[in-house]
N, CA, C and O atoms as a GROMACS GRO file, in nm:
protein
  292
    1UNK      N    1  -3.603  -9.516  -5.226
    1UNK     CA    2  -3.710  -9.417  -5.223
    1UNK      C    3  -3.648  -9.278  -5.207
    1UNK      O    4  -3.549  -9.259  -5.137
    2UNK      N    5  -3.700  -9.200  -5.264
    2UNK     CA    6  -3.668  -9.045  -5.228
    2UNK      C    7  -3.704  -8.951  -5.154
    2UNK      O    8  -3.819  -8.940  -5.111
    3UNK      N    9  -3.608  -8.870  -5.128
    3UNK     CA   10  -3.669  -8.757  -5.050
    3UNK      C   11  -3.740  -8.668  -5.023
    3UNK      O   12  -3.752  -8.595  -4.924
    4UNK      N   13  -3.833  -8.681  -5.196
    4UNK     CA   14  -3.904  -8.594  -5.256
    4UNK      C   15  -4.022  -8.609  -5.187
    4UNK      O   16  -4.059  -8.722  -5.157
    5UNK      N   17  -4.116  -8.470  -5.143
    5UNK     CA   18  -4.259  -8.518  -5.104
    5UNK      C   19  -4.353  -8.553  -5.209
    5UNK      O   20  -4.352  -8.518  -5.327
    6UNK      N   21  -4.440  -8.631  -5.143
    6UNK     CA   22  -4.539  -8.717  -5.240
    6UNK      C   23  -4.694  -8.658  -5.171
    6UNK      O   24  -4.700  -8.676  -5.049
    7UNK      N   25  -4.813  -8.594  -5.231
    7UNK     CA   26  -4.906  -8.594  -5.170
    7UNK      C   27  -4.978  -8.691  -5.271
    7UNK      O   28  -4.984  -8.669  -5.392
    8UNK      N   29  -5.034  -8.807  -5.205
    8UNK     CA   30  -5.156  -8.872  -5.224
    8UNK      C   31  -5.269  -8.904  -5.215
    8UNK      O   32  -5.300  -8.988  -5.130
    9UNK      N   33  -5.386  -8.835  -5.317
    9UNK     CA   34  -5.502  -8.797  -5.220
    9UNK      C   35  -5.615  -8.898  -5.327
    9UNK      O   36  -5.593  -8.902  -5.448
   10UNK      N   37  -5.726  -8.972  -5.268
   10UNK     CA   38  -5.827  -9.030  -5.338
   10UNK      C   39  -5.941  -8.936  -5.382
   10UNK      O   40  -5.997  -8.848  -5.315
   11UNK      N   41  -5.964  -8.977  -5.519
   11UNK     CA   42  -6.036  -8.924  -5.638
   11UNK      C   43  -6.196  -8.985  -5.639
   11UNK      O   44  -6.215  -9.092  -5.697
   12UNK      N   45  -6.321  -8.908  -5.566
   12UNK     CA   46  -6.399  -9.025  -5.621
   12UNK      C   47  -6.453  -9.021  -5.719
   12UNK      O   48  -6.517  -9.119  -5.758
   13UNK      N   49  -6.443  -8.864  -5.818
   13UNK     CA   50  -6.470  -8.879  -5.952
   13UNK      C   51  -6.403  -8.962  -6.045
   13UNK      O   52  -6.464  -9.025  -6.132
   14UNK      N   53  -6.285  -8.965  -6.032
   14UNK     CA   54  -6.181  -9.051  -6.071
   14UNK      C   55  -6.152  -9.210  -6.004
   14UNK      O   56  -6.091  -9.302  -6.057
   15UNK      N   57  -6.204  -9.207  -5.900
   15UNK     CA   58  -6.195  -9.338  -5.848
   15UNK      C   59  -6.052  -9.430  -5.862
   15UNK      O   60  -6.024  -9.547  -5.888
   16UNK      N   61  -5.988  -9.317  -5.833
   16UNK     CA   62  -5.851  -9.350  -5.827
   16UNK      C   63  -5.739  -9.230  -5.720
   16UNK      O   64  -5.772  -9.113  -5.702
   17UNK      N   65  -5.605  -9.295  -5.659
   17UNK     CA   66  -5.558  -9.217  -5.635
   17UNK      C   67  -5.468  -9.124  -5.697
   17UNK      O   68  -5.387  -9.177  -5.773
   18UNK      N   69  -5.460  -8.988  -5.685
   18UNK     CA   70  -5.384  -8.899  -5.713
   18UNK      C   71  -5.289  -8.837  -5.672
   18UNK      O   72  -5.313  -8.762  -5.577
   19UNK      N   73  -5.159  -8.844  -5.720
   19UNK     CA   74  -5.002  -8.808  -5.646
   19UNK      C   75  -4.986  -8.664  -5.710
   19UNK      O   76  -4.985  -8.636  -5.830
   20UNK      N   77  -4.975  -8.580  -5.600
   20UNK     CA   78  -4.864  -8.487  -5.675
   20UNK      C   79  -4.761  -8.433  -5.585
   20UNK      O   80  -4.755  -8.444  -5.463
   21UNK      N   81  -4.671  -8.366  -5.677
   21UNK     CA   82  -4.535  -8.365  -5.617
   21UNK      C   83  -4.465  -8.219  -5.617
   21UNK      O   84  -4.405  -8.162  -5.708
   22UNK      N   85  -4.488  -8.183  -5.510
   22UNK     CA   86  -4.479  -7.996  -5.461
   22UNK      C   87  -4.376  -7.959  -5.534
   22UNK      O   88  -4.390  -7.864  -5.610
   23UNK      N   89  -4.243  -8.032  -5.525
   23UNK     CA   90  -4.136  -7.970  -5.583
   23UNK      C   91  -4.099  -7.942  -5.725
   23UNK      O   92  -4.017  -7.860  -5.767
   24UNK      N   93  -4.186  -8.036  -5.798
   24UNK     CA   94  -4.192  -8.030  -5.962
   24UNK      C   95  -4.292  -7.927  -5.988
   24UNK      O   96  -4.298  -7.847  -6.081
   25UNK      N   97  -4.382  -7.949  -5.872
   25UNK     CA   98  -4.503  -7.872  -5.960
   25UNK      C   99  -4.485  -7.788  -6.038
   25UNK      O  100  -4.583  -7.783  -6.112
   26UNK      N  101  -4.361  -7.666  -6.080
   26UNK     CA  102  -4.353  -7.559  -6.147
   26UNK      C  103  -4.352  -7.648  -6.330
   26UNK      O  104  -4.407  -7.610  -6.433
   27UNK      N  105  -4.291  -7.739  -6.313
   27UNK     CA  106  -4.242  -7.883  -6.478
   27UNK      C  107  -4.394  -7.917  -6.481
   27UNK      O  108  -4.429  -7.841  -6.572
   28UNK      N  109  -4.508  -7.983  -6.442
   28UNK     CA  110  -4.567  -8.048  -6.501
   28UNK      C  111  -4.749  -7.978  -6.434
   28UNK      O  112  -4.744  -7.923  -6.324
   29UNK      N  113  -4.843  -7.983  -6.481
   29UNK     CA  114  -5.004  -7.976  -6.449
   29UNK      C  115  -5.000  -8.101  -6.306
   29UNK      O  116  -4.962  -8.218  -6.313
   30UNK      N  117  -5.044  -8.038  -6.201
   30UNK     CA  118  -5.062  -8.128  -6.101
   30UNK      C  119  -5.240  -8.170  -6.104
   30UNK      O  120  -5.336  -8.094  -6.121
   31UNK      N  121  -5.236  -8.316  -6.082
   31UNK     CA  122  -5.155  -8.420  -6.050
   31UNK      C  123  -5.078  -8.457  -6.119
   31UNK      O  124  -5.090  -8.408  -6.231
   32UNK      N  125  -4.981  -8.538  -6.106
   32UNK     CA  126  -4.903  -8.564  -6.275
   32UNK      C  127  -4.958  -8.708  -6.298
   32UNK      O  128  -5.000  -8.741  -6.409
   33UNK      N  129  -4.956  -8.808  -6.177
   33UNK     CA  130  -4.984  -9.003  -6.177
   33UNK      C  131  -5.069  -8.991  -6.092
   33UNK      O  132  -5.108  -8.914  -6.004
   34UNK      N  133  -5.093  -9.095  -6.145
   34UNK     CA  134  -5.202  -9.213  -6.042
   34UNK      C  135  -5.220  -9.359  -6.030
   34UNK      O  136  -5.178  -9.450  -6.103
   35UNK      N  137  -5.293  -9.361  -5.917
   35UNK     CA  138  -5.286  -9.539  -5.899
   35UNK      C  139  -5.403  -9.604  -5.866
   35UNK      O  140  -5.471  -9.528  -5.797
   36UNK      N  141  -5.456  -9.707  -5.882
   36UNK     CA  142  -5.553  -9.786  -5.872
   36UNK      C  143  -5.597  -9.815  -5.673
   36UNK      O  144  -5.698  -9.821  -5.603
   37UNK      N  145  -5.434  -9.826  -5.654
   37UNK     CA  146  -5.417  -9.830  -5.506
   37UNK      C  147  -5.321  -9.749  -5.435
   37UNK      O  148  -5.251  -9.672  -5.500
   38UNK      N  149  -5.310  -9.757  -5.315
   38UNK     CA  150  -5.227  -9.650  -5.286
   38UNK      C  151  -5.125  -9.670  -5.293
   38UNK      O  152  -5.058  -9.575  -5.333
   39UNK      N  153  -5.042  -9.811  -5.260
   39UNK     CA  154  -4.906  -9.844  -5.314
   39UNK      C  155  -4.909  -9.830  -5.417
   39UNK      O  156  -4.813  -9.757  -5.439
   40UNK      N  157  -4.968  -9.855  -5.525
   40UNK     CA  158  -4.966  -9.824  -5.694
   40UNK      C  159  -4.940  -9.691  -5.725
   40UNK      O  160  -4.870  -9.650  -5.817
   41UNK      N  161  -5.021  -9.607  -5.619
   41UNK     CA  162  -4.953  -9.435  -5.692
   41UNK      C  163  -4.840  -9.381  -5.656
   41UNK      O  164  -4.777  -9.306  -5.730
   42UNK      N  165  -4.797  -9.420  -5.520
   42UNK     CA  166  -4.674  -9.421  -5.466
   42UNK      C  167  -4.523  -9.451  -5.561
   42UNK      O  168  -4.420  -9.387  -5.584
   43UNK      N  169  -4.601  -9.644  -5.617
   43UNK     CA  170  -4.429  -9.637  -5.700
   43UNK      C  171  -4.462  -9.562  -5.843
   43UNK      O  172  -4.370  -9.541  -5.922
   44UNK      N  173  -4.566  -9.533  -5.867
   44UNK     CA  174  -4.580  -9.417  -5.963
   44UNK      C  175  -4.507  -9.295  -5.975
   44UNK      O  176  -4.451  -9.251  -6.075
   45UNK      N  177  -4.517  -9.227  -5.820
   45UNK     CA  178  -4.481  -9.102  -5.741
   45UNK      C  179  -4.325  -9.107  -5.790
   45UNK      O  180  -4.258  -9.036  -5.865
   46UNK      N  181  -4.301  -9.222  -5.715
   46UNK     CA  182  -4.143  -9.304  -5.729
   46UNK      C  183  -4.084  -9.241  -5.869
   46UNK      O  184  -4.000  -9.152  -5.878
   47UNK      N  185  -4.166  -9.323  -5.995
   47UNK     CA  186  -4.086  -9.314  -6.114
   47UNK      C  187  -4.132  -9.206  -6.214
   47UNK      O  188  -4.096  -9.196  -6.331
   48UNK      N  189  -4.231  -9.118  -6.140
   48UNK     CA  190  -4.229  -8.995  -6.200
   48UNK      C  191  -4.080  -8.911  -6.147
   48UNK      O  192  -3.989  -8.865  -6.215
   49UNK      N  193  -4.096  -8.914  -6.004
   49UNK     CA  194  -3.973  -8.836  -5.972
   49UNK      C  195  -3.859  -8.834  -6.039
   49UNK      O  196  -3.798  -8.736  -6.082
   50UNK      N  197  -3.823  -8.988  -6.048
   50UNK     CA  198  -3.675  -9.004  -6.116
   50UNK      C  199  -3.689  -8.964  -6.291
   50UNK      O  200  -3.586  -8.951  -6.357
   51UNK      N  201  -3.804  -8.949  -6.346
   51UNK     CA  202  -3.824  -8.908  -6.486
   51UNK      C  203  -3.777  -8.764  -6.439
   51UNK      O  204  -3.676  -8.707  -6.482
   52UNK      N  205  -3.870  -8.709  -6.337
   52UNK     CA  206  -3.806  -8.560  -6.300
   52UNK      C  207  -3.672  -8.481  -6.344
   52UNK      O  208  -3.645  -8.398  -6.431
   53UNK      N  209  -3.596  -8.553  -6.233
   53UNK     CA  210  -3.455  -8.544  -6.194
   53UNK      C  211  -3.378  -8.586  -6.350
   53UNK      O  212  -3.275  -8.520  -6.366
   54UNK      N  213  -3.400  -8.653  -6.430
   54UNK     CA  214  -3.352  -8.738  -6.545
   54UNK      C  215  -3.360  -8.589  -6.653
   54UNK      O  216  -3.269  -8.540  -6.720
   55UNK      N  217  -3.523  -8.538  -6.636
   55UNK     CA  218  -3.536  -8.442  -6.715
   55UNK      C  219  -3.443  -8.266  -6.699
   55UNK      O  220  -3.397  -8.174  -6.767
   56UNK      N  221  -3.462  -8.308  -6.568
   56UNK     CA  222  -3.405  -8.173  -6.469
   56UNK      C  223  -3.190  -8.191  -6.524
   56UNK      O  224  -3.114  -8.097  -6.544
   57UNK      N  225  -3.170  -8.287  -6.528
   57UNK     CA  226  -3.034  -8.289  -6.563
   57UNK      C  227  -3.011  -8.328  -6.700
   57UNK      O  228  -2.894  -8.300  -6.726
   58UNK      N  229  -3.067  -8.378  -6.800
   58UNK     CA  230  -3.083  -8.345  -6.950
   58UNK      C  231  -3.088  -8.239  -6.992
   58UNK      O  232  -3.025  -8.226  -7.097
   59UNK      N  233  -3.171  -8.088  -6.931
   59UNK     CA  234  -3.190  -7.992  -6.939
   59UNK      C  235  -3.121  -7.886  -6.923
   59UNK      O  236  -3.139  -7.780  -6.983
   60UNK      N  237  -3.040  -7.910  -6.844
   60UNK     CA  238  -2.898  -7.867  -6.798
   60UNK      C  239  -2.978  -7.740  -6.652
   60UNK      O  240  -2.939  -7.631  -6.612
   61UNK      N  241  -3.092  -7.824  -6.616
   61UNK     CA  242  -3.141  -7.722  -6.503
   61UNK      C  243  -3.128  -7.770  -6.365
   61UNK      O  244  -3.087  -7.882  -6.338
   62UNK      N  245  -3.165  -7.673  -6.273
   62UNK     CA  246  -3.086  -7.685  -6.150
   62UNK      C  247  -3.244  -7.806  -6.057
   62UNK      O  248  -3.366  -7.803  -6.052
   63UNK      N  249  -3.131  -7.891  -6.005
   63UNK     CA  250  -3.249  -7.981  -5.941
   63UNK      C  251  -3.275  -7.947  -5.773
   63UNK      O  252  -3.202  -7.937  -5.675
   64UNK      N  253  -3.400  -7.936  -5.796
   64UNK     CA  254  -3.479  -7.841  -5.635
   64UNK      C  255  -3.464  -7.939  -5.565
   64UNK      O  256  -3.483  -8.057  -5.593
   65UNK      N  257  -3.418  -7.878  -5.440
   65UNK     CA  258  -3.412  -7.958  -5.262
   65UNK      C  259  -3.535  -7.998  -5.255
   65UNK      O  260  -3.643  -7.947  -5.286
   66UNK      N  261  -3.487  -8.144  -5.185
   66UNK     CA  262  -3.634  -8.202  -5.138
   66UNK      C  263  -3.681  -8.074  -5.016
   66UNK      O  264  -3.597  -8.004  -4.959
   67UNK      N  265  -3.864  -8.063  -4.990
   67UNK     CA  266  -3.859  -7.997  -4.900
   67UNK      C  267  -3.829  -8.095  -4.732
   67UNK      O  268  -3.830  -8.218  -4.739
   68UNK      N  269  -3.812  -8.050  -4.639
   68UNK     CA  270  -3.818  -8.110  -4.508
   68UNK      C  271  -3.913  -8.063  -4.439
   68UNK      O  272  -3.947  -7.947  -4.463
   69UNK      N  273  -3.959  -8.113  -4.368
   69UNK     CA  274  -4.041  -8.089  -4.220
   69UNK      C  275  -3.939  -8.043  -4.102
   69UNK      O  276  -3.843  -8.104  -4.054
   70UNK      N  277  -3.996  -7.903  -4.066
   70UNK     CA  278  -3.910  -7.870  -3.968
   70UNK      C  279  -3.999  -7.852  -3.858
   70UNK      O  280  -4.082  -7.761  -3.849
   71UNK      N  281  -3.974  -7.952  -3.763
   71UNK     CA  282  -4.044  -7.906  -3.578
   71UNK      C  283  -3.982  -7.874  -3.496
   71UNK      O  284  -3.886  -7.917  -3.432
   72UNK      N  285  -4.068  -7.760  -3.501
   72UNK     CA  286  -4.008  -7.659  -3.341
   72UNK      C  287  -4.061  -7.730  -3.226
   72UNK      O  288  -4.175  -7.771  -3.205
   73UNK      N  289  -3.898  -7.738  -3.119
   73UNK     CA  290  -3.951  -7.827  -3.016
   73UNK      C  291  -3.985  -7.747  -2.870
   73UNK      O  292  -4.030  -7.810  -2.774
   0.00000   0.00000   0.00000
């Protein structure tokens, strides 16, 4: 799995869930996948990313840091 963030949010016009993925967002119209269930959009999430990264280094372009969560303690 990757490091990449995944937001997954349910559709009830769509009646499905919807992934999108902060760090691509500039490459593709968000949402980009979806899933029937929520594990389903997840390994979606999954193999969009690696299409990402696949595209991002075919391209000869620079591939963006996952973001992190940073807590101030």
């Amino acid at each position: 799995m990757s490091q990449y963030s995944m937001i997954v949010q349910w559709s009830d016009e769509d009646r499905l869930f919807l992934v999108t993925i902060p760090e691509f967002a500039y490459r593709v119209i968000m949402p980009c996948t979806y899933g029937k269930t929520r594990s389903e959009a997840i390994h979606h999430g999954e193999e969009v990313i690696e299409m990402y990264l696949e595209a991002c280094l075919a391209e000869g372009e620079s591939i963006p840091e996952p973001n992190t969560l940073q807590i101030a303690l």
